[in-house]
N, C-alpha and C positions, 0 to 999 in steps of 0.2 A: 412847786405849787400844784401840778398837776398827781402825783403821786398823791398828795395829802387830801386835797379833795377824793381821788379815787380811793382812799384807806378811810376817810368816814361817809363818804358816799357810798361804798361801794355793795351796798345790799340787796338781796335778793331782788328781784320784781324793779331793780332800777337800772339794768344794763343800758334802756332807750335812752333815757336821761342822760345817762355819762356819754353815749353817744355825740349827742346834739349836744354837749357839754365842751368834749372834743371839737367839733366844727365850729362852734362862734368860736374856739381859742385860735384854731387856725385860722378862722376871718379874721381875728384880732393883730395875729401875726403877721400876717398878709397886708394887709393898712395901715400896719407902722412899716413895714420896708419898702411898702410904695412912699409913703412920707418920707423916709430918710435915703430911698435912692436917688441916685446921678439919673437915672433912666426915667421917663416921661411914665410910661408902664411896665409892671412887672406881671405878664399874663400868667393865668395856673398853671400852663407848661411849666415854665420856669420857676415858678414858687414848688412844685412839684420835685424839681431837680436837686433844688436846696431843699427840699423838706425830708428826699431822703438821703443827705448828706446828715442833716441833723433832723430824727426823728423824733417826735413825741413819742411818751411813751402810753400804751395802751391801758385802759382800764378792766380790769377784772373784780367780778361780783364774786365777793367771798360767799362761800361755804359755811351755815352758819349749823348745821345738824350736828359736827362732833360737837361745837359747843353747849349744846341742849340736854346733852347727857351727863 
């Protein structure tokens, strides 16, 4: 999900946006495993731990100048 959004978002002058695009997905992420965990809380320590066991992956603003030529 994340790559395709970054592949038609990901245009010049929009890096901010994919940013804070990135962070509600991880608040998103973070609010279903508090929902489906055994555990009372899952503080950001912890979601931090698992987050870099499984990483998103980052978004990058393509380069749109060789295409202009």
């Amino acid at each position: 999900m994340l790559r395709g959004h970054y592949a038609y978002f990901g245009i010049p002058g929009n890096s901010t946006c994919l940013g804070r695009f990135r962070l509600q997905v991880m608040k998103a992420w973070r609010r279903v495993l508090l929902r489906r965990s055994q555990w009372p809380k899952l503080s950001w320590e912890r979601f931090n731990v698992i987050f870099k066991v499984y990483p998103m992956p980052i978004g990058h603003v393509r380069d749109w100048r060789h295409q202009m030529a």
